[in-house]
C-alpha positions in Angstrom: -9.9 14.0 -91.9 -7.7 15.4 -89.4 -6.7 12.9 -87.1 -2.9 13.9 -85.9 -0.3 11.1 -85.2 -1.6 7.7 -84.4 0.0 4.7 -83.0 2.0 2.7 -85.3 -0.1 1.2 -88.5 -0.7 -2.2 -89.4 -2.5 -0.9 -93.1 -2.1 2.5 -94.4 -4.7 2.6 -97.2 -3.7 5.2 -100.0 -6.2 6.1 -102.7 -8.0 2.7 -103.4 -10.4 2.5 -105.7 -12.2 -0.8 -106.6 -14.5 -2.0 -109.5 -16.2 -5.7 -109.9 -17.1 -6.4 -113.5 -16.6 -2.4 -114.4 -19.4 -1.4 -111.4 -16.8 1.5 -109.2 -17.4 -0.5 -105.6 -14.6 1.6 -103.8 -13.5 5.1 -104.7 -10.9 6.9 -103.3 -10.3 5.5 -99.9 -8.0 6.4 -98.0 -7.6 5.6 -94.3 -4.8 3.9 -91.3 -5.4 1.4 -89.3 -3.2 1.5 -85.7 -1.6 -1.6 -84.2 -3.5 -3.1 -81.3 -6.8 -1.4 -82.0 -10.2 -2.2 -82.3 -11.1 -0.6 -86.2 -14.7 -0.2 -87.2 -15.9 -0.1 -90.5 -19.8 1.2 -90.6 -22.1 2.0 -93.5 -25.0 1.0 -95.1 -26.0 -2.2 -96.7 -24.4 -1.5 -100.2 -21.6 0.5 -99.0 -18.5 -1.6 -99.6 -17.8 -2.1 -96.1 -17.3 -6.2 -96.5 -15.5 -5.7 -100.1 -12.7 -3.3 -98.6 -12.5 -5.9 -95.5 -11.5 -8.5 -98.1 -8.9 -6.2 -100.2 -6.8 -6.2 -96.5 -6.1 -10.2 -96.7 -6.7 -10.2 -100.7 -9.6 -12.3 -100.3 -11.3 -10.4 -103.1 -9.0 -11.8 -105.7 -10.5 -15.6 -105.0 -13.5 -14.6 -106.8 -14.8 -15.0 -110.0 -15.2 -12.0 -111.0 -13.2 -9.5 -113.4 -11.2 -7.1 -110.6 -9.7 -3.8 -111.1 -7.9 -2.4 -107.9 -5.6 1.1 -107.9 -4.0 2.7 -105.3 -2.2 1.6 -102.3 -2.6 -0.8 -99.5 0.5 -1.0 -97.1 0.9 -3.8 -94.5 3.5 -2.8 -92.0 4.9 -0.6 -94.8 4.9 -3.4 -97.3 2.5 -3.2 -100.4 0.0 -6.4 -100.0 0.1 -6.6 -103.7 3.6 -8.0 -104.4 3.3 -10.3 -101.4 2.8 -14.4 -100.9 -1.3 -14.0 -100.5 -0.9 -17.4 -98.4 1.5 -15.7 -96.0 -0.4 -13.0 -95.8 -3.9 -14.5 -94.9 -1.8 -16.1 -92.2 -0.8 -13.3 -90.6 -4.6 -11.3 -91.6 -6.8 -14.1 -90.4 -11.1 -13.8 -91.4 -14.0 -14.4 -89.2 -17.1 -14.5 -91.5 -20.8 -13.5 -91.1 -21.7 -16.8 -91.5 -20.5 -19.6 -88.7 -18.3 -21.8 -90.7 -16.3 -24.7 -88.5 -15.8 -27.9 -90.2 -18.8 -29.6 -89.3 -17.5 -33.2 -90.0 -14.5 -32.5 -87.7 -14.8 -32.6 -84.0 -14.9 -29.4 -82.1 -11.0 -30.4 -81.0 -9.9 -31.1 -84.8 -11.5 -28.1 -85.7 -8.6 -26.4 -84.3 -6.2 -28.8 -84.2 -6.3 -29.9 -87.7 -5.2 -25.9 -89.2 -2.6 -26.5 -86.7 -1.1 -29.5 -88.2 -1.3 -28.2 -91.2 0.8 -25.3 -90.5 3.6 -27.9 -88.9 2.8 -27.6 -85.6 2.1 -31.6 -84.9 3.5 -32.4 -81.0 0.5 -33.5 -79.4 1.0 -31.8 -75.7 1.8 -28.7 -78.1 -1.4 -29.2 -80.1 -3.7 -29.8 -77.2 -2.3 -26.9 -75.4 -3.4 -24.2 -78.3 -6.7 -25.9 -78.3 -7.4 -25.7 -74.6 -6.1 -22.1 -74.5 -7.6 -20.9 -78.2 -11.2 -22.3 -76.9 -10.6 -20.6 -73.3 -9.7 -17.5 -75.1 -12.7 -17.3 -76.8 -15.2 -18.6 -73.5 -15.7 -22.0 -75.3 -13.8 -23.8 -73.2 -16.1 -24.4 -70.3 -19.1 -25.5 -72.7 -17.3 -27.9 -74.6 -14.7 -29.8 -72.4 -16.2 -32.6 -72.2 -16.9 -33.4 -76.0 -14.0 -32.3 -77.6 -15.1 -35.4 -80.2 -18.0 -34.8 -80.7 -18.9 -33.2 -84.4 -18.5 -29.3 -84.3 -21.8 -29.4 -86.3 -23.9 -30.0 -82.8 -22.9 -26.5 -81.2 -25.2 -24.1 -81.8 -24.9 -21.4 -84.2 -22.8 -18.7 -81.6 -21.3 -21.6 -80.3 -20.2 -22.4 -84.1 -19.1 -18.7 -84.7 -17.1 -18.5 -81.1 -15.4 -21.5 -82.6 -13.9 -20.2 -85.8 -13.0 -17.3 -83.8 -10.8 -19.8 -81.9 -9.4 -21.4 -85.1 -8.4 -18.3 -86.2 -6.3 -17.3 -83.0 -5.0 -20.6 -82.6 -2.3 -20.0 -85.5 -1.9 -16.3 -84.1 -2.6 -13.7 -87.0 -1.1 -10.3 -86.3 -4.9 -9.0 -87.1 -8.4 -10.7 -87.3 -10.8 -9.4 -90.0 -14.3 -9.6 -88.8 -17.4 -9.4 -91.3 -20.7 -9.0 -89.1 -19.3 -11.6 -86.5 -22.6 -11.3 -84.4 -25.2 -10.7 -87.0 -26.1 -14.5 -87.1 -26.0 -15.6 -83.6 -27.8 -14.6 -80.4 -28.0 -11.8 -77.8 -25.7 -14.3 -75.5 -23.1 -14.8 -78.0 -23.3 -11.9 -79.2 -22.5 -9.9 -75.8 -19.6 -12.9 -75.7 -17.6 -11.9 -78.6 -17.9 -8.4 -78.2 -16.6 -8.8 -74.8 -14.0 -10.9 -76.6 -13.2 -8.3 -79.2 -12.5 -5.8 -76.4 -10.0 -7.9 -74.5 -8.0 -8.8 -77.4 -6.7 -5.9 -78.8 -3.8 -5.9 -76.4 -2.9 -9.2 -78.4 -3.7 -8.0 -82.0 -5.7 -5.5 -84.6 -8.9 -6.4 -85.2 -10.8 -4.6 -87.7 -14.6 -5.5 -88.0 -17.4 -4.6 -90.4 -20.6 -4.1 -88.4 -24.1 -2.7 -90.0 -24.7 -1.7 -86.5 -23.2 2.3 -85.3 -24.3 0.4 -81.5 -21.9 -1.9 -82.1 -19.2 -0.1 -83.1 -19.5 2.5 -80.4 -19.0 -0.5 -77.6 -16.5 -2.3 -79.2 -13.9 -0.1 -81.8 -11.5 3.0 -80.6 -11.5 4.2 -84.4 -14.1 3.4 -87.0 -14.2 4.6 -90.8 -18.1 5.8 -92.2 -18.5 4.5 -95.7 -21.7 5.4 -97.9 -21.9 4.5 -101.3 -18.5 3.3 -101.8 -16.9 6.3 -100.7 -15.3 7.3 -97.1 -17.6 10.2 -95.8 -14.8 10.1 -92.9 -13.2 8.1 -89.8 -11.1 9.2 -86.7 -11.7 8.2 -83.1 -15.2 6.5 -82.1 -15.5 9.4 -79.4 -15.1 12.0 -81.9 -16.6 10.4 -84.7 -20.3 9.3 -82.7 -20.1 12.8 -80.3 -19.2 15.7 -83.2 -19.1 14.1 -86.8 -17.8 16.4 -89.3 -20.4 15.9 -92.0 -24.2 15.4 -92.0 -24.8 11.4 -93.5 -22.9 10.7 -90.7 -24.4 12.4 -88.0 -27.7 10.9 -89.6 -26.1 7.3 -89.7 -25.6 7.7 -86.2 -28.9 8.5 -84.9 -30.2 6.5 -87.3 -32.2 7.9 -89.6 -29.9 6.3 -92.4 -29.7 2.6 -92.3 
């Protein structure tokens, strides 16, 4: 599409095509994703929205499953390819669809535990990032008071707003989100999309969402893909308000889903 000059790009996607086990999942996608943006990726179930979300932090390669990948994905200009994956999936954290804290840990080691791991082991330090990372993400107020106890006894937004928090407590340069809010409630779901709004001054966030509602209150760009294929992205204003091809106007309104 024509979309003019943007803002400076985190991924510039260049041609990509996809196949898992010889079935053509991606074809031909090519697309840029600004710095400190909210990036939506919308489409129907089938449509390879979550599969292209895991090519940006190589994800897709931890499966077991027979990969073939062409084209081009640039991170800050650098091919992800021929870079450290480890590094990388530092720096291009992943929230998933499905809550997942480590529910043996406490809701403090949660966080703190990643952290250690990553060096970062002075205790004022630590307990610092785990105040802020939980206030960051509204948590902090809820759980104050039992930092110890197992992060299995917060309830399922509760659970999701916390791996949000892990994630931003080692500070990734983007978050990838895949249906963040399609497993918890109206509550938490208003909470992290009020969340995803006020972070993009911090970093890029690019989230999958099966819902064109969604994506119109939270992203300022958002790619359409249908059948593996980008039918087109630009702006969410011009994209929702005067699409340049038909399945999208129908996705839209919905009367594709």
């Amino acid at each position: 599409m024509e979309h003019g000059k943007i803002a400076e790009e985190v991924f510039n996607i260049s041609r990509l095509y996809l196949s898992i086990n010889d079935k053509a999942i991606l074809r031909d996608i090519t697309i840029s994703i600004p710095k400190n943006s909210v990036f939506g990726i919308m489409g129907p179930s089938g449509s390879g929205k979550s599969t292209l979300l895991k090519v940006l932090n190589r994800l897709i390669e931890i499966y077991d499953s027979k990969i073939e990948i062409a084209g081009q994905v640039l991170y800050f200009g650098k091919d992800i390819f021929q870079m450290d994956p480890t590094k990388l999936r530092k720096e291009v954290s992943m929230v998933f669809q499905q809550p997942n804290p480590f529910p043996h840990l406490s809701i403090y080691d949660n966080i703190a535990y990643p952290l250690k791991s990553h060096g970062i082991k002075e205790k004022r330090e630590v307990r610092k990032i785990v105040e802020d990372s939980l206030r960051k993400v509204g948590l902090w107020n809820e759980v104050k008071d039992r930092l110890n106890s197992p992060a299995s006894q917060l309830s399922g937004g509760q659970q999701q707003r916390l791996t949000i928090a892990r994630a931003l407590a080692l500070k990734p340069k983007v978050l990838l989100m895949d249906e963040p809010t399609s497993m918890v409630d109206i509550v938490n779901s208003q909470a992290i999309e009020k969340l995803i709004i006020g972070l993009k001054n911090e970093i890029t966030i690019v989230i999958v969402s099966h819902n064109p509602q969604q994506v119109a209150r939270v992203a300022d760009y958002v790619a359409f893909l249908y059948n593996g294929e980008l039918i087109e992205w630009g702006l969410v204003k011009e994209i929702f308000t005067s699409p340049k091809n038909e399945l999208t106007e129908k996705y839209v309104i919905g009367r594709i889903s």
